[in-house]
N, C-alpha and C positions, 0 to 999 in steps of 0.2 A: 193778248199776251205779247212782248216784248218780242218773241222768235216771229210772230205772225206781222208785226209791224215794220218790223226788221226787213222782212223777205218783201211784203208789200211797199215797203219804199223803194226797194230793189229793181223790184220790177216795173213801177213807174218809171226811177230813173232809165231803163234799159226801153222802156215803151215812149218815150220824148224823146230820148236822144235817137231813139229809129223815126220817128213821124217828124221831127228836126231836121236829120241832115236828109229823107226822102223830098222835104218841100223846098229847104237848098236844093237838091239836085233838079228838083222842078222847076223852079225859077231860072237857074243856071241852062236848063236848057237840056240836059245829060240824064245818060244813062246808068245804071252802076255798072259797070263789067269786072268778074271775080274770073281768072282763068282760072281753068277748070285745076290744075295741079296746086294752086294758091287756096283753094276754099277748103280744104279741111283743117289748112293752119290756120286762116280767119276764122273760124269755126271754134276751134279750139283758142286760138286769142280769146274772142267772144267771150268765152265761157269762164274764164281766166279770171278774165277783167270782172267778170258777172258776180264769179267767185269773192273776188276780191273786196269789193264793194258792197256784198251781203257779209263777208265777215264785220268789215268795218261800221255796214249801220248796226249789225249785233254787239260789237263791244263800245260802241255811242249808247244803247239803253245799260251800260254796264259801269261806265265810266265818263268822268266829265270832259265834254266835250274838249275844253283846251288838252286835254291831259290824252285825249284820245289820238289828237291831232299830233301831238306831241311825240308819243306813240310809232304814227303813221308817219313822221319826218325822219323813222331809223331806217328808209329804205338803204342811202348806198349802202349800209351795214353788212343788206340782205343781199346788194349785190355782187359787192365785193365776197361775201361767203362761198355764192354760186359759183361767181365765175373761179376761185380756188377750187372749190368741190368739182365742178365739172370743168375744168382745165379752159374756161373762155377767155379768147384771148393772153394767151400764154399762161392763165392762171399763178400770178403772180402781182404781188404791190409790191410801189415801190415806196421809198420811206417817205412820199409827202404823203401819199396815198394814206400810209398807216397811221403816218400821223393825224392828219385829218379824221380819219376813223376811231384814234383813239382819244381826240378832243369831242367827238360827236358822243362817245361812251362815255365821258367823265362827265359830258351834260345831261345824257340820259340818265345817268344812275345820280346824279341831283335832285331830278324832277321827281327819278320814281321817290327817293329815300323821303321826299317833302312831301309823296301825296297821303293826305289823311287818310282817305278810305277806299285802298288798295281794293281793287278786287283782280283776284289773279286768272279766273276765268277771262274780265273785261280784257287786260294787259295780253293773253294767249291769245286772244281773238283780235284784237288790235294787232298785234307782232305780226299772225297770221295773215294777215289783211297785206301785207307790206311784199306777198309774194309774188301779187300780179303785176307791182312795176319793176319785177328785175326784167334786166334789159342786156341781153347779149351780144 
């Protein structure tokens, strides 16, 4: 099924990029050191990212790939929302800011109004996907 393919590419990519950067830090010579007040937010990154990345292979079986990717390019969108929602970094744009954001909306809503075969579950899981690179 598409959810079970989804999750197991998931988890590949999360099982290579750990056995990845462990053989870099092998090679390099090093240790990883997590202090101890910093690993529950790595942790929760982690999970984040883990999150994010299985939404994204779920709305690829939903949606075609350019369109997905397409999709997943509305982050500052998501970031710019956040950091108003939660007041990050003064929570406020300014007007290139918005402008930017609102040239980024007139090309998304091109893309979406062109795609043939909309699926609006793929598009919710794709937008979804766009939460683990806000960045504070």
């Amino acid at each position: 099924t598409p959810h079970k393919c989804a999750f197991a590419l998931t988890a590949s990519q999360f099982v290579l990029s750990a056995v990845f950067s462990l053989a870099i830090l092998a090679v390099m010579g090093k240790k990883p050191v997590i202090p101890e007040q910093a690993r529950s937010a790595t942790v929760a990154i982690g999970l984040v990212y883990t999150a994010g990345f299985a939404l994204l292979n779920l709305s690829l079986g939903r949606l075609a790939a350019s369109f997905a990717e397409t999709v997943r390019g509305l982050e500052p969108i998501f970031t710019a929302l956040f950091a108003v929602l939660f007041r990050v970094r003064g929570g406020r744009l300014g007007p290139r800011a918005g402008g930017s954001l609102g040239a980024l909306l007139c090309g998304a809503a091109v893309v979406v109004y062109s795609q043939p075969a909309l699926s609006l579950s793929g598009l919710t899981l794709g937008l979804l996907a766009n939460i683990d690179l806000f960045k504070p």
